[in-house]
C-alpha positions in Angstrom: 93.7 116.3 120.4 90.0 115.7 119.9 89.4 111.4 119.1 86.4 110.6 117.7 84.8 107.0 117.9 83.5 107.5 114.6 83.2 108.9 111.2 81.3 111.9 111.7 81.8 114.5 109.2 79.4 117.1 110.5 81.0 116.8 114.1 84.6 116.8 113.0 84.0 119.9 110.8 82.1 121.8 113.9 85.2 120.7 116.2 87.5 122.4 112.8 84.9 125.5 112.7 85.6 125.9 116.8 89.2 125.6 116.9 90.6 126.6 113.6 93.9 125.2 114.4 94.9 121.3 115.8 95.0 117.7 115.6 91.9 115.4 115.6 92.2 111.4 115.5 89.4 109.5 113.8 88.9 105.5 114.5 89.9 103.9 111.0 91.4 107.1 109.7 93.7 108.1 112.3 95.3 111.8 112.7 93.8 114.6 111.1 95.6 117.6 110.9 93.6 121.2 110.6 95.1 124.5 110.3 93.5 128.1 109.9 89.8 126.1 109.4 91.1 123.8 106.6 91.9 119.9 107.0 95.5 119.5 105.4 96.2 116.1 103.2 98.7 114.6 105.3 102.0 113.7 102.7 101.8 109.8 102.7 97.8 109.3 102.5 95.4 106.7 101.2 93.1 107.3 98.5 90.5 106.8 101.7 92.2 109.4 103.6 92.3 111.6 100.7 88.7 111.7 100.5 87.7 112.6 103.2 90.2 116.0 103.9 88.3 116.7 100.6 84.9 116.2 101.8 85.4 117.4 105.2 87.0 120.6 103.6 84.1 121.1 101.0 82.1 121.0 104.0 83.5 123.9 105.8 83.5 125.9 102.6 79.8 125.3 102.4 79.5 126.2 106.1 81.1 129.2 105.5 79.4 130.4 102.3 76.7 130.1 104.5 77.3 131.5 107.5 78.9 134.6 105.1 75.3 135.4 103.4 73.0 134.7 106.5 
């Protein structure tokens, strides 16, 4: 379990990319599950919560994409 101080998208979804399977725990988010490179929506969340598994996961798409035409 990775625990990050702070929000930082573009650091938790590197971490994600690296591992591709675990548990991460973000101040004022909490636990943070990932699984095969995706963030999964945990199945009590917050609207907050449910944000950000959707931005952190649009993120690794676009890292993906990315790293797939390059």
């Amino acid at each position: 379990m990775r625990v990050f101080p702070v929000y930082a998208p573009k650091l938790i979804v590197k971490h994600a990319r690296i591992f591709l399977t675990g548990v991460i725990w973000v101040k004022d988010l909490g636990k943070l599950e990932f699984e095969k490179g995706r963030f999964l929506l945990p199945r009590k969340s917050q609207p907050k919560i449910k944000q950000v598994v959707q931005e952190l996961n649009e993120l690794l798409a676009a890292q993906n994409l990315e790293a797939q035409i390059a």
